[in-house]
C-alpha positions as CSV (number, residue, x, y, z in Angstrom):
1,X,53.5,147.5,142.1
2,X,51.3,145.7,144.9
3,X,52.5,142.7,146.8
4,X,50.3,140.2,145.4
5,X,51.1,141.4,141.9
6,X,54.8,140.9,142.7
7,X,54.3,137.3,144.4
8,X,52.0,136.4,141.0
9,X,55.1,137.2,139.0
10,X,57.8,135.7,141.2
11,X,55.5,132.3,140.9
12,X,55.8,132.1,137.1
13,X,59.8,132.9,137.2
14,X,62.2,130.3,136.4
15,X,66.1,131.2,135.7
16,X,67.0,129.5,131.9
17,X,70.0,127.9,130.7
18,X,71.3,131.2,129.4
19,X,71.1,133.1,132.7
20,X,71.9,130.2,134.9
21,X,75.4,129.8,132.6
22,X,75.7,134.1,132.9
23,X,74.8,134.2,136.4
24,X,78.1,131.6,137.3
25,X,80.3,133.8,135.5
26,X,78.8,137.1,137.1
27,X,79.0,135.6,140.5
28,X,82.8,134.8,139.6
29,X,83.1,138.8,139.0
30,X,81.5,141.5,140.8
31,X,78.4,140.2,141.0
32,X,76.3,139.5,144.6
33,X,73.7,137.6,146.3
34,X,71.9,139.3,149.4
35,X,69.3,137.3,151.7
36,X,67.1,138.8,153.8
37,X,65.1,136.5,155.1
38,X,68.3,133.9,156.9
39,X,68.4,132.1,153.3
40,X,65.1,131.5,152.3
41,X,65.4,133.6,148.7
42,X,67.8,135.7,147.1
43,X,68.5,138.0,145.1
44,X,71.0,139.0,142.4
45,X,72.6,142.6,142.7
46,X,74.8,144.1,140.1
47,X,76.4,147.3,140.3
48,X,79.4,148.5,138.2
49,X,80.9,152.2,136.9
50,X,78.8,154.5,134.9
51,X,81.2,154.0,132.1
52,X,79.7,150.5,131.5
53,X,76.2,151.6,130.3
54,X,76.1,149.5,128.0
55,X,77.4,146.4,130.0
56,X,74.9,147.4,132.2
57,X,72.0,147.4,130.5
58,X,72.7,144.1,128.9
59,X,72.7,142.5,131.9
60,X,69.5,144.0,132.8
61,X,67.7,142.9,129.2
62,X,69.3,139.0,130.4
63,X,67.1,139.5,133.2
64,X,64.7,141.8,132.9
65,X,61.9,139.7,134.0
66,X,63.3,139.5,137.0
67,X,64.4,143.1,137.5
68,X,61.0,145.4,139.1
69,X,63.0,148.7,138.3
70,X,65.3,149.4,135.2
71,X,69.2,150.4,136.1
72,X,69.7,153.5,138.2
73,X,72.1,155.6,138.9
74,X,74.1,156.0,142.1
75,X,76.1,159.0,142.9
76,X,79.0,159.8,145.8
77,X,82.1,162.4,145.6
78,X,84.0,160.2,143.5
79,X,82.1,157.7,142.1
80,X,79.0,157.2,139.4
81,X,78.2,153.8,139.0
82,X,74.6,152.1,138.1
83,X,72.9,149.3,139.7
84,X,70.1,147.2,139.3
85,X,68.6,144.4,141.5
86,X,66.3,141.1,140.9
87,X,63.3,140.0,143.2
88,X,64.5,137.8,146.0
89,X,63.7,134.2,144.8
90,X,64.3,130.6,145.7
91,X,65.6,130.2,142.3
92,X,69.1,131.9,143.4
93,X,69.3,129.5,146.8
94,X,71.6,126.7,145.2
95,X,74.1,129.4,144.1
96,X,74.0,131.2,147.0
97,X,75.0,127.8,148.9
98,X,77.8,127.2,146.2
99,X,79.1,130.9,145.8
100,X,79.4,131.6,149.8
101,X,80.2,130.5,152.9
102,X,78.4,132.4,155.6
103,X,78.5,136.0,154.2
104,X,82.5,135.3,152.5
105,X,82.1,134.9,148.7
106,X,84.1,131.5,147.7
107,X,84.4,129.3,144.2
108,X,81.9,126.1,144.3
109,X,83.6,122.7,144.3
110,X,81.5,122.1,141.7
111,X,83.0,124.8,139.8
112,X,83.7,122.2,136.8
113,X,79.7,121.3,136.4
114,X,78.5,124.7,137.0
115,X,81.1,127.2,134.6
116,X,80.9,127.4,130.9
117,X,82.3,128.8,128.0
118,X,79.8,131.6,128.9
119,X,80.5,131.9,132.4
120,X,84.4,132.3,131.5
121,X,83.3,135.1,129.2
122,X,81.1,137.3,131.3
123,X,83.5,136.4,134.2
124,X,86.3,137.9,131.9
125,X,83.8,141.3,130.9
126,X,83.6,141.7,134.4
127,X,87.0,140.9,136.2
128,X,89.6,140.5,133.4
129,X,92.1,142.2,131.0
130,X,94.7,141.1,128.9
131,X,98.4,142.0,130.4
132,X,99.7,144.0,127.2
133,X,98.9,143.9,123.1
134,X,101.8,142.4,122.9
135,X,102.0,139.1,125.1
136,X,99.0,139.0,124.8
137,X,98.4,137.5,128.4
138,X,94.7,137.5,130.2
139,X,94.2,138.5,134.5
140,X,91.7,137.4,136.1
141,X,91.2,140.2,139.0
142,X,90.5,137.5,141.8
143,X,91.9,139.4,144.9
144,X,88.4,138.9,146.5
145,X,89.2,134.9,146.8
146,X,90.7,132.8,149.4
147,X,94.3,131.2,148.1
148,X,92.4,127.7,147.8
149,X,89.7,129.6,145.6
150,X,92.1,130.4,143.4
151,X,93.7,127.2,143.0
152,X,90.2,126.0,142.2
153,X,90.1,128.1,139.6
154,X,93.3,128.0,137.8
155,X,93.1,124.5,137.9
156,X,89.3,124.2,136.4
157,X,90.5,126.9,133.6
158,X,93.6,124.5,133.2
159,X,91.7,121.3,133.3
160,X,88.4,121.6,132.0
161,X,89.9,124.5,128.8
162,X,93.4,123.7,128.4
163,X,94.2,127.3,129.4
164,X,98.0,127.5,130.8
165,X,96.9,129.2,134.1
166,X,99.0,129.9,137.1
167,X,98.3,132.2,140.4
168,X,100.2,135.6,140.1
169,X,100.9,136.9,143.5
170,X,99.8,140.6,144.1
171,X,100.4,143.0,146.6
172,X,96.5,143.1,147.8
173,X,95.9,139.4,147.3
174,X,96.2,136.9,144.3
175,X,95.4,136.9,140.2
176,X,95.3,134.3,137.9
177,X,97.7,134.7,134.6
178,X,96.9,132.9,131.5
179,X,99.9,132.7,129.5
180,X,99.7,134.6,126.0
181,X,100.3,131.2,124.6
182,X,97.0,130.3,125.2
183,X,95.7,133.5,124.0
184,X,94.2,131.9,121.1
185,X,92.2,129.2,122.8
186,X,91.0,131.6,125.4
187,X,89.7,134.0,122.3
188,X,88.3,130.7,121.1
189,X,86.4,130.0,124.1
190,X,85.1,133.7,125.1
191,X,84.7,135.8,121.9
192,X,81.0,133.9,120.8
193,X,79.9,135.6,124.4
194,X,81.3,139.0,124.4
195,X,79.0,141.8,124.0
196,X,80.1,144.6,121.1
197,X,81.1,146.4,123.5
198,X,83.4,144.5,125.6
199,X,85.1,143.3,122.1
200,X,88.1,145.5,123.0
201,X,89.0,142.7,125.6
202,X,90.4,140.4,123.2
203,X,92.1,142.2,120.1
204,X,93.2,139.8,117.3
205,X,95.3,137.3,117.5
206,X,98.4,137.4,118.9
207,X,100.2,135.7,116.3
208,X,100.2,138.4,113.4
209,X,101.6,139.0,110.3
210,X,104.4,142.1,110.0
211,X,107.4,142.9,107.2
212,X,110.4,141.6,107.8
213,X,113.5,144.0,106.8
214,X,113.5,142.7,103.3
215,X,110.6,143.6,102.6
216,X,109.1,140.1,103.3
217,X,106.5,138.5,105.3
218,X,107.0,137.1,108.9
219,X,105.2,135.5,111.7
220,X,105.0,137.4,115.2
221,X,104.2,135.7,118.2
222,X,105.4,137.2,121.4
223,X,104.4,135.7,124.7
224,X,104.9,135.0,128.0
């Protein structure tokens, strides 16, 4: 595609309330924002395991009309993963300047206007798990943050959802554990978002029904 084909695109672009929402919680994952002109524009890069396909190419229909070349694959001895990449753009310049500091990748301050039920969701599809299917406990993978990142975090989660959030201490950095008693409101909060895909993430409730050894009906709910 020609240059001035690509500018007269670029000029008509403008990021809507469903990507801006999907682009905090991506940014909160694995997602990244490269510069190449000292800040000027960016652009969005995405990259994750072969195995998400379909993950992938979700992403890439939210913002497609961004995106000159459809997902591609990238091979090495050990790893197949696909990637895709927007146009750089002044659109992405006020996240940049939340989401890093110099080239380290950091949680806004403004975390609490920016992150919504969205964000959490696609935050969770990228960097998140729940503990076991019986606790019913949720990670947040946030090795890649700063202590006081963290604390951000848990403390937006615990303030602005009412998620009972703490840090986790790992050997390679720090998680964030959201206690299984919370497991409802989290499912609550995430499961309009998730992709059919990702549904796996958050199984049913944790409180369930079972038979009790008289052949009755109890309540189960195990947490931590």
């Amino acid at each position: 595609m020609r240059t001035r084909e690509i500018e007269r695109i670029k000029s008509s672009l403008q990021l809507s309330p469903v990507q801006r929402e999907t682009l905090v919680g991506l940014l909160l994952g694995d997602a990244h924002l490269e510069t190449q002109n000292r800040g000027r524009t960016y652009r969005l890069k995405l990259e994750y395991s072969a195995g998400k396909k379909d993950y992938v190419e979700h992403l890439y229909g939210l913002f497609k009309e961004w995106v000159l070349t459809s997902p591609q694959l990238k091979q090495d001895r050990s790893h197949n993963n696909l990637w895709f990449q927007t146009v750089s753009h002044s659109a992405f310049r006020f996240y940049a300047q939340q989401f890093y500091e110099r080239t380290r990748k950091c949680v806004p301050k403004l975390i609490h206007k920016l992150a919504t039920a969205r964000s959490i969701a696609y935050w969770f599809m990228d960097d998140g798990s729940i503990k076991s299917s019986e606790s019913k406990g949720v990670i947040f993978n946030t090795h890649g943050f700063e202590r006081d990142d963290v604390k951000r975090l848990v403390e937006f989660l615990r303030s602005q959802f009412q998620l009972e959030a703490k840090e986790r201490k790992q050997s390679d950095g720090i998680q964030i554990y959201v206690s299984g008693k919370s497991y409802e409101r989290f499912r609550e909060i995430v499961d309009p978002h998730m992709i059919s895909t990702m549904r796996y993430k958050v199984p049913i409730d944790r409180k369930h029904k079972c038979l009790n050894g008289n052949g009755g009906v109890q309540r189960s709910a195990r947490s931590e």
